[in-house]
N, C-alpha and C positions, 0 to 999 in steps of 0.2 A: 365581504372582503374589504380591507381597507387598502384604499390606495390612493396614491398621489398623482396631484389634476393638476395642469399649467393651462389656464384659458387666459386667452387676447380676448381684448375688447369687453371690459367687464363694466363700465360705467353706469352704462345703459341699457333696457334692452332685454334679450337675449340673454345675452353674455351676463350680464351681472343676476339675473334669475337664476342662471345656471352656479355661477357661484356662491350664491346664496344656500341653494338647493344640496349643493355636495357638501358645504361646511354646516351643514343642519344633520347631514346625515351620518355624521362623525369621519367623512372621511377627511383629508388634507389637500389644500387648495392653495396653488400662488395665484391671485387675482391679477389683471393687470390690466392696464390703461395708461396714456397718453398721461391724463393728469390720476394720479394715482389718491389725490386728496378725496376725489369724490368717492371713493370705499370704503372711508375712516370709519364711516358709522357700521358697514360689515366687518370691518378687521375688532372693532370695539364690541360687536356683539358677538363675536366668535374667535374670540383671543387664540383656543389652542388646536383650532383650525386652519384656518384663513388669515395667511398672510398677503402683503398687495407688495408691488414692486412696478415702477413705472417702465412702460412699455410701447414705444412709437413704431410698429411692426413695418415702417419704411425707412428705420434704421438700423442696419446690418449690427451696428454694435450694441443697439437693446437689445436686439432678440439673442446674443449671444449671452448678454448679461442676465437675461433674463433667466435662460436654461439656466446658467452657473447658477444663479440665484435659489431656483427650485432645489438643484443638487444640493444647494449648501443648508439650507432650510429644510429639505426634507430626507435627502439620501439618496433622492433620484426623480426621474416620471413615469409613471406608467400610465399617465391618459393623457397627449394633450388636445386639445378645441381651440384649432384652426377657426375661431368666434369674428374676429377685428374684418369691418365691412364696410364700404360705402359703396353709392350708387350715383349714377351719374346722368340725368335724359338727356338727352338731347338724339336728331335723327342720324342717321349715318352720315349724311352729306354735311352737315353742323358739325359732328365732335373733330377737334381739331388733333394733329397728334399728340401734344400736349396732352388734352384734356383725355385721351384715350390712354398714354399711359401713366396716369395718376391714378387711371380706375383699375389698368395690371397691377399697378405697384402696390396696390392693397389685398387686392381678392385672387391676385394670380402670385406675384414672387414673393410677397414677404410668407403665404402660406409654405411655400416650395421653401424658402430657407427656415423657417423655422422647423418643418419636416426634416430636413437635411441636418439639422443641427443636433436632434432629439436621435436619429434614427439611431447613430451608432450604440448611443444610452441603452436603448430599447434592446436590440441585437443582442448587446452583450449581457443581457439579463433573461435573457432568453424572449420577453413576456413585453406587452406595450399595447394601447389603442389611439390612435389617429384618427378624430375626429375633424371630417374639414365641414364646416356651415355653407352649405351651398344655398341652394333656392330651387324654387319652380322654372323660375328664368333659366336655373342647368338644363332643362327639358323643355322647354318651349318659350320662343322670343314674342316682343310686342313690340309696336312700334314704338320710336324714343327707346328703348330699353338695349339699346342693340350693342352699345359699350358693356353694361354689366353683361347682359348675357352672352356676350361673350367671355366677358372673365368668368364667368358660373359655367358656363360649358367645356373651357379650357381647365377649371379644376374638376370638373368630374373626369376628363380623358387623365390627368395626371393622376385622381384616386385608381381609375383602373389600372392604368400602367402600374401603382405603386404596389397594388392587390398581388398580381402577379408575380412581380419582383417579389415580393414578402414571404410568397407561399409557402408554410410550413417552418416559418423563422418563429413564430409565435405573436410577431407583432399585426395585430390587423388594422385595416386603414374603412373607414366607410362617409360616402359621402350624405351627409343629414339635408332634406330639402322641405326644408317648413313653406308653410302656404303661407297665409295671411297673420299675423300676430299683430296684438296690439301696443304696438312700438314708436318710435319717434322715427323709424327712415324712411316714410315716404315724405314726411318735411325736414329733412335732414340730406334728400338730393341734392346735388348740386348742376346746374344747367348749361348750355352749350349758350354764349348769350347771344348771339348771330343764329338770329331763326330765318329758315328758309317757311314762305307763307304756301307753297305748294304743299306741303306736308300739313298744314294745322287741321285739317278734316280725321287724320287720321290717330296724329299724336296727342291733339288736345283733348279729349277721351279719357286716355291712358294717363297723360300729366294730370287729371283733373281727381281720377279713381285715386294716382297713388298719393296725391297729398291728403286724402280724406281716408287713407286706408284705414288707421287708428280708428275714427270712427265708425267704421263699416261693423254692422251684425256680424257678419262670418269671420271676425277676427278673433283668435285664440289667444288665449292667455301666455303671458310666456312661464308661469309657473308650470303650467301644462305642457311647454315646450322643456325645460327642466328638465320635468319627471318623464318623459318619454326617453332622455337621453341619459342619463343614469339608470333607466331600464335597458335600454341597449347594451350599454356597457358591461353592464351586471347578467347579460344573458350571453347562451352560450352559443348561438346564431350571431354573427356579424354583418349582417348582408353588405357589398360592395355599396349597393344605394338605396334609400331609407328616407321616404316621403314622413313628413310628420305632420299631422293636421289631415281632419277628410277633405276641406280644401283640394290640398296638396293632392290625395289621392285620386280626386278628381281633374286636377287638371293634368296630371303624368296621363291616365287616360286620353284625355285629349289630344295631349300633345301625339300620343301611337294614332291615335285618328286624325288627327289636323288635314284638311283638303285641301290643301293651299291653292289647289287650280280655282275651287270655289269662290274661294276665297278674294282670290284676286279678280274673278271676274265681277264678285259683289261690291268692291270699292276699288274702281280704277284709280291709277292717282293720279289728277288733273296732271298734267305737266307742258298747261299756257304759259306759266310763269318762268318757263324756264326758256322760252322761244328764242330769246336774244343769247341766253349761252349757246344752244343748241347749232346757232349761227357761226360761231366763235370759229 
């Protein structure tokens, strides 16, 4: 079946694999990106495919223009990938509000409006899939990680909500949660720059795994991550939520098992440093 795909965040990544992958496989794709220059070499190898249309998913009037865009280009959408993502470390005592909702305003609202935007499309054609790019992080937090996972936990409660509400309209919604790929956003975080040093036993770890993710053995291909999602799509199961990578399906296990009593009794967190606030 041919059909028409609207993915965010195609430059790099992820995202541009994926668009790659659907314009290979005859069907029809709006790519889209921030700077939309960096596709030309996709839009050039797959002329009566893949078109690109710029895309800043924390501006209400791209993402409007962007839907229109799809409509006028293709006639409508029936897939799109909630793709466009960043990440952000820093500990909970660090992230400032600021810096906490710049990390919503990509992985939490602009998915919600662009869903919002697509859905009536979708309804009135009976038929639609909603793909949101979640994580591992939707299922189990680390320390530093505590902004995104919470925007990755706050879009899997939105997929369910969404699931429900949809039931039997035809459009389905499922949230995707890749493990490890080998991508550019573990150096592509952005940091809390006011480090509290009672935390660095814990966080600097985690800061250290995900700038070397890329490099890590257990990182998947994101061709691999591609083809697992146009599998989906293409099948007549949608499950609500959808690990990709054995990664992935190892650590959703964990997270059902996680002891956090153990857990916490195996690394206390000093908290000498903190004795003059404690005072306060």
């Amino acid at each position: 079946m041919t059909r028409r795909w609207l993915i965010t965040g195609c430059s790099t990544g992820l995202g541009r694999a994926l668009a790659e992958a659907v314009a290979a496989s005859g069907q029809q794709v709006l790519a889209t990106a921030r700077r939309p220059e960096t596709l030309a070499d996709l839009r050039d190898r797959y002329p009566a495919t893949l078109a690109t249309c710029v895309l800043d998913v924390r501006d209400p009037d791209d993402c409007h223009n962007a839907v229109h865009a799809a409509v006028a280009r293709y006639g409508g959408v029936d897939v799109l990938v909630n793709n466009a993502g960043a990440g952000h470390f820093g500990a909970v005592e660090e992230v400032t509000d600021a810096e906490l909702e710049a990390q919503l305003a990509v992985n939490l609202v602009a998915p919600w409006r662009l869903t919002r935007t697509v859905l009536p499309l979708m309804r009135a054609q009976g038929h639609g899939d909603i793909v949101m790019v979640s994580s591992t992080a939707g299922r189990i937090a680390m320390p530093g990680l505590g902004a995104y996972a919470v925007s990755k936990f706050a879009l899997e409660g939105m997929v369910e909500t969404l699931a429900l509400e949809l039931a039997g309209s035809g459009v389905h919604v499922t949230a995707v949660e890749p493990g490890a790929y080998a991508t550019e956003w573990g150096n592509s975080l952005t940091e809390s720059p006011e480090q509290v040093t009672a935390y660095s036993a814990v966080t600097d770890p985690v800061r250290a795994g995900v700038r070397a993710l890329k490099s890590l053995p257990i990182c998947g291909s994101p061709a691999d991550f591609a083809d697992a999602v146009l599998k989906l799509v293409a099948s007549e199961e949608r499950p609500v939520r959808q690990p990709i990578g054995d990664d992935a399906w190892r650590m959703v296990l964990d997270a059902a098992q996680r002891d956090y009593t153990a857990l916490l009794n195996a690394r206390p967190l000093p908290v000498k440093a903190h004795a003059d606030a404690m005072s306060v």
